[in-house]
C-alpha positions as CSV (number, residue, x, y, z in Angstrom):
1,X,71.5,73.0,-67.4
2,X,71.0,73.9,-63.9
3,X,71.6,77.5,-62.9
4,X,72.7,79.1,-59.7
5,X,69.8,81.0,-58.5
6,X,69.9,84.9,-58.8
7,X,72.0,84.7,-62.1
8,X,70.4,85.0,-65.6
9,X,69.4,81.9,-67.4
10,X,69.8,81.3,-70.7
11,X,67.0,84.3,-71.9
12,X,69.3,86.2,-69.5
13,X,65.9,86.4,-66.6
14,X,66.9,85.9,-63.1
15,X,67.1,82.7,-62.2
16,X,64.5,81.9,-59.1
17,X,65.2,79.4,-56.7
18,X,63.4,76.6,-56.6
19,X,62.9,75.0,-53.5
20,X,63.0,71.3,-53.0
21,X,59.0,70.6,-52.7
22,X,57.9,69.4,-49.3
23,X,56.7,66.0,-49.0
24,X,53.1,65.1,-49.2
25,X,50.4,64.3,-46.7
26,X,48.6,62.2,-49.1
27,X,48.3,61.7,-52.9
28,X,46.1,62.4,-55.8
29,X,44.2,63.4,-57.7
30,X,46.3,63.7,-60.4
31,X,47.5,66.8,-62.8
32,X,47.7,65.8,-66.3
33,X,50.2,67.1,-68.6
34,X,51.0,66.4,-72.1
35,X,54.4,66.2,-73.2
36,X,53.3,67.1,-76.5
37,X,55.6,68.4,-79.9
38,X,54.8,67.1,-83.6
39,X,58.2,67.2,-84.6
40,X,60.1,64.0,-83.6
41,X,63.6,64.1,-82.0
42,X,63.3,67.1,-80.1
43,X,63.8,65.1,-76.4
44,X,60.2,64.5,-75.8
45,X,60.4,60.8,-74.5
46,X,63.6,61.4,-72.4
47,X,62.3,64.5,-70.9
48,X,58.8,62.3,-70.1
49,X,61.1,59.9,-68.5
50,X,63.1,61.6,-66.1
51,X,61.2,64.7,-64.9
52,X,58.5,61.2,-64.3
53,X,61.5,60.0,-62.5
54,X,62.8,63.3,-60.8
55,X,59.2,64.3,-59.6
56,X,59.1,60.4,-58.2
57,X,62.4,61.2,-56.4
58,X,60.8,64.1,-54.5
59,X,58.1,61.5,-52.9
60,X,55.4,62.3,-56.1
61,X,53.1,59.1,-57.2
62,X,53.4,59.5,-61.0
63,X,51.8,57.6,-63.6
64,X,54.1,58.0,-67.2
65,X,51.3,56.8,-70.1
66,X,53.2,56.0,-73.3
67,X,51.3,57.2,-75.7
68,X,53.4,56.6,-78.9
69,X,52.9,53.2,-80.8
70,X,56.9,52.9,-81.0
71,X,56.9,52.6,-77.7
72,X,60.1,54.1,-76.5
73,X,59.0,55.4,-73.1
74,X,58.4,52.1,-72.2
75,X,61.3,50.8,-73.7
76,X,63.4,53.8,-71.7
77,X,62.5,52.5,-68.3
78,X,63.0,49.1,-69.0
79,X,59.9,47.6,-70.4
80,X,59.5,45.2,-73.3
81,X,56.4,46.7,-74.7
82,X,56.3,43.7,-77.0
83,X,55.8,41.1,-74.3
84,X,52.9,42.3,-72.9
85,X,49.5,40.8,-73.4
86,X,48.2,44.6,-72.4
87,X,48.8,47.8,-73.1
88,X,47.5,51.5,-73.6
89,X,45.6,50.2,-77.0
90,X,43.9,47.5,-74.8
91,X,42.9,50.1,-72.7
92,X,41.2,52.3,-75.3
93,X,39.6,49.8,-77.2
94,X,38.7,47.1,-75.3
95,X,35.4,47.6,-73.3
96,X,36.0,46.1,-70.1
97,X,39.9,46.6,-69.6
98,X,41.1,48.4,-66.7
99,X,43.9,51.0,-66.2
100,X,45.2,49.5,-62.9
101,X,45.0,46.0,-64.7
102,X,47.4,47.2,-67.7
103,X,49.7,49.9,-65.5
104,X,53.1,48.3,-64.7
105,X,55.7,49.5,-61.9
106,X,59.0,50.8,-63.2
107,X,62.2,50.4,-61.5
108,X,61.7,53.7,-60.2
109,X,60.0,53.5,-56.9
110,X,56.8,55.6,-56.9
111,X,57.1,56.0,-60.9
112,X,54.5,53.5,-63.1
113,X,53.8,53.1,-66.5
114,X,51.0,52.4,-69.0
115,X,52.8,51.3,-71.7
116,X,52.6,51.2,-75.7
117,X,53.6,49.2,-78.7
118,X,53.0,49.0,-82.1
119,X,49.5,48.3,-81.4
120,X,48.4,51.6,-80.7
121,X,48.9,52.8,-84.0
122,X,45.5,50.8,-85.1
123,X,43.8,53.2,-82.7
124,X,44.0,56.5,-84.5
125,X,41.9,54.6,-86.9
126,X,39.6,52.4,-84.8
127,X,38.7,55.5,-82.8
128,X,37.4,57.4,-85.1
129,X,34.1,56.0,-85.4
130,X,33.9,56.1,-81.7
131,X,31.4,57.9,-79.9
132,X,33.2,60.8,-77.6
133,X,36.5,59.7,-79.8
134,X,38.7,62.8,-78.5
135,X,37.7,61.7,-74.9
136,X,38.5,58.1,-74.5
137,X,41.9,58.8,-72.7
138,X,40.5,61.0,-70.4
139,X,37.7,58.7,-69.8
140,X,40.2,55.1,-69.2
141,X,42.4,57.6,-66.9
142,X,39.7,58.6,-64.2
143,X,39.6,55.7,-62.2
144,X,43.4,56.0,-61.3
145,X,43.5,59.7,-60.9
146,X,43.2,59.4,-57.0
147,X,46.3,56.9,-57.1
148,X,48.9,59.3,-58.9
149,X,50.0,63.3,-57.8
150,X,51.1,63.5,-61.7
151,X,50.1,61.9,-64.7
152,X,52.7,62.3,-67.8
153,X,51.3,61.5,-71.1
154,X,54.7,61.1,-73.4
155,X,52.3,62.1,-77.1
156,X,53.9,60.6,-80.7
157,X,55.3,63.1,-83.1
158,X,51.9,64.4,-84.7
159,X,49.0,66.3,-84.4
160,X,46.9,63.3,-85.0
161,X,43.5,61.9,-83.3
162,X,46.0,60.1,-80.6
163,X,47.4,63.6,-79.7
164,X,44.0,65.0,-79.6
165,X,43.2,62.3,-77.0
166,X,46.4,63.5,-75.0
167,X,45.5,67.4,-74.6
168,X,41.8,66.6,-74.1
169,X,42.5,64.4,-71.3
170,X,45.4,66.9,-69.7
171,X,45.6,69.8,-67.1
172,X,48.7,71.3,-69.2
173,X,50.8,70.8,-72.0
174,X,55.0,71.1,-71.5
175,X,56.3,71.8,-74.8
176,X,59.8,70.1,-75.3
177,X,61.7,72.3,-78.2
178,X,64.8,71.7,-79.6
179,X,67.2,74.6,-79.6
180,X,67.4,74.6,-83.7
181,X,65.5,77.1,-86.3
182,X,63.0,74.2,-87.8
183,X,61.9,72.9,-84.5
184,X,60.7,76.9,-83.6
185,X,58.9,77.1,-86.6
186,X,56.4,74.1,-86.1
187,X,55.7,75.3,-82.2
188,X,52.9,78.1,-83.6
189,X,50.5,75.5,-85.1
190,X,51.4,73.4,-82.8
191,X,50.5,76.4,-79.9
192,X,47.4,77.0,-82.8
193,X,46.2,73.0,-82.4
194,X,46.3,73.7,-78.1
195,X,44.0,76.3,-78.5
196,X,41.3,74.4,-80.9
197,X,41.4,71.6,-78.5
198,X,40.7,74.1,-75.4
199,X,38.0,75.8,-77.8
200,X,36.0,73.3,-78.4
201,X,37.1,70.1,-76.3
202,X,39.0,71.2,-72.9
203,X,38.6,74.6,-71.2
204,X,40.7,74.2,-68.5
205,X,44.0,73.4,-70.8
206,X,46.5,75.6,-70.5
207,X,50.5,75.7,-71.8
208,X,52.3,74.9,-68.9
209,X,55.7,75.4,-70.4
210,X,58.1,75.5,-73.3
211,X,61.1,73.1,-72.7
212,X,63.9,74.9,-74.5
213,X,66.3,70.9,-75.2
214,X,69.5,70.0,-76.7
215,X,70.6,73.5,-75.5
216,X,74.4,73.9,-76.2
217,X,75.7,77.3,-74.7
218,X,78.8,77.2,-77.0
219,X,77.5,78.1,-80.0
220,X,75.2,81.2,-81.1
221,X,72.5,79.7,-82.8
222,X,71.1,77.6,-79.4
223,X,71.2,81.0,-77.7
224,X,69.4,82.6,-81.1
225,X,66.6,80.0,-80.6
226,X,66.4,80.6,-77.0
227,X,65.9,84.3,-77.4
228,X,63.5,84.2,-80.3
229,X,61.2,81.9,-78.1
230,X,61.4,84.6,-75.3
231,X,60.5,86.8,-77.5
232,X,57.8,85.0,-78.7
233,X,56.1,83.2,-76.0
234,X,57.4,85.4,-73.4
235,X,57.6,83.5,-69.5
236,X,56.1,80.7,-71.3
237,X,59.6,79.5,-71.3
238,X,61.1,77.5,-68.9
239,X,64.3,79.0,-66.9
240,X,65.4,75.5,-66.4
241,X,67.3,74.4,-69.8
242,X,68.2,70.7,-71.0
243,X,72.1,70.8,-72.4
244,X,73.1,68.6,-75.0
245,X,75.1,65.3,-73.7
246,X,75.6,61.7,-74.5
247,X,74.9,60.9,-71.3
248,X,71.1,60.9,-72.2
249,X,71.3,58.6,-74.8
250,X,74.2,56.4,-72.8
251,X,71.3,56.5,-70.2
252,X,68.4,55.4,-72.9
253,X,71.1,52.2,-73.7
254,X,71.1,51.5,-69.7
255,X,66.9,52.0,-70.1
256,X,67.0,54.1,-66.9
257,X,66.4,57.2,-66.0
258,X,69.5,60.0,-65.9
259,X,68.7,60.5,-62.2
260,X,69.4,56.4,-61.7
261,X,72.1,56.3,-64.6
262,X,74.3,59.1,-64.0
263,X,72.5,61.0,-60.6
264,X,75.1,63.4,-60.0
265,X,75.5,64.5,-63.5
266,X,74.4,67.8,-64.9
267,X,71.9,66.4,-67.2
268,X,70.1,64.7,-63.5
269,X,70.4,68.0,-62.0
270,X,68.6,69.7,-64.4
271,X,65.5,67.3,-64.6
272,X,65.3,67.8,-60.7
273,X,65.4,71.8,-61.3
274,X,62.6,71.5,-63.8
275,X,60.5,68.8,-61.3
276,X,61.2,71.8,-58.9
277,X,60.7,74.4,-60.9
278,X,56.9,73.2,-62.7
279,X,55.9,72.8,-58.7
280,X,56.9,75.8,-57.8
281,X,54.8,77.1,-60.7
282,X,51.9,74.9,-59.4
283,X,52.3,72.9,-62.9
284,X,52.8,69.8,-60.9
285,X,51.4,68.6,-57.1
């Protein structure tokens, strides 16, 4: 939820303000950033999808890749991953495919997407008798780097070889976390898997955020979970907070972005603050 700047947000920090980022001269090369979390259901896709959306509303070029094989990123802005002749696993596995070949526009203007379907699944185990198999991602994205200020990879629930893929290809990783006790538990391996891959795969990959989601203010145990990541991970955490609504899924339904669906609701607003706030942090061009 968006907070008025100077008052505590939900860790009870100041809140900054977060100006609205100034238009750019020109665009690219891209920052990649994971949208990464094994555990399923914590928001991941919808938070892909409309900070994609948001930073696209504030004149960004941004690529969203769907990287999980059920494909609900692409279904979410509109695409039937299951019509296509091409997709992310054509991509990756297919010598002489091309990312701008495969990339389709959204609905959104200045927001594209590399979709996914069921496809991709064979890939974990195709790729692993690849040469370089952690680095194919990376290695099918360069070419469009100079076309996009942000590329969003939206990562399947796992820490498998596809995920690897994901953080060796990416700038930064922004941690989506449900506001509930199991979902805090998994975010140290997870935090643990970031740092093998930066090891021994990707120096320059850093955390970027943690995405406190599903935040409801009314009862103590969201606030409990949003102090014992403070506490934890320190500034690590986001100040902008996603609250719990229907109007997220009501806007999944629509397959449109919150900031199309519903732009003036809360759930909009605060997908603009966090678009604001990752550039203010220089997370995001």
């Amino acid at each position: 939820m968006p907070t008025t700047p100077g008052r505590p947000d939900a860790a009870g920090r100041t809140m900054p303000e977060f100006a609205v980022p100034a238009p750019l001269a020109e665009h690219g090369p891209a920052r990649i950033i994971a949208m990464c979390n094994q555990k399923g259901g914590v928001g991941k896709t919808t938070s892909t999808i409309n900070l994609g959306a948001a930073l696209a509303e504030y004149g960004r070029r941004v690529l969203l890749v769907d990287f999980d094989p059920q494909g609900a990123a692409s279904v979410g802005l509109g695409v039937n991953p299951h019509e296509l002749d091409r997709t992310v696993y054509n991509l990756l596995m297919e010598r002489g495919a091309a990312a701008r070949d495969v990339i389709v526009e959204t609905a959104v203007e200045g927001l594209d997407l590399l979709p996914a379907n069921i496809d991709l699944s064979a890939a974990e185990v195709q790729l692993v008798g690849e040469v370089a198999r952690e680095s194919v991602l990376s290695r099918v994205l360069r070419p469009v780097l100079d076309d996009y200020d942000v590329i969003l990879v939206d990562c399947q629930p796992s820490l498998g070889l596809l995920t690897v893929n994901a953080l060796t290809a990416a700038h930064g990783v922004v941690i989506p976390l449900e506001c509930e006790f199991f979902a805090l538990r998994g975010v140290a391996l997870l935090v643990e898997t970031i740092e093998k891959v930066r090891d021994r795969l990707n120096p320059r990959l850093e955390v970027d955020g943690i995405l406190a989601t599903m935040y409801d203010s009314r009862t103590l145990h969201s606030r409990e979970v949003v102090a014992r990541v403070h506490e934890a991970f320190g500034d690590q955490l986001l100040h902008t907070i996603i609250s719990r609504t229907v109007k997220f899924p009501d806007a999944s339904v629509a397959a449109e972005p919150i900031t199309v669906y519903a732009p003036n609701h809360a759930g909009a607003s605060a997908y603009r603050q966090l678009a604001r706030e990752l550039v203010a942090r220089g997370d995001a061009a």
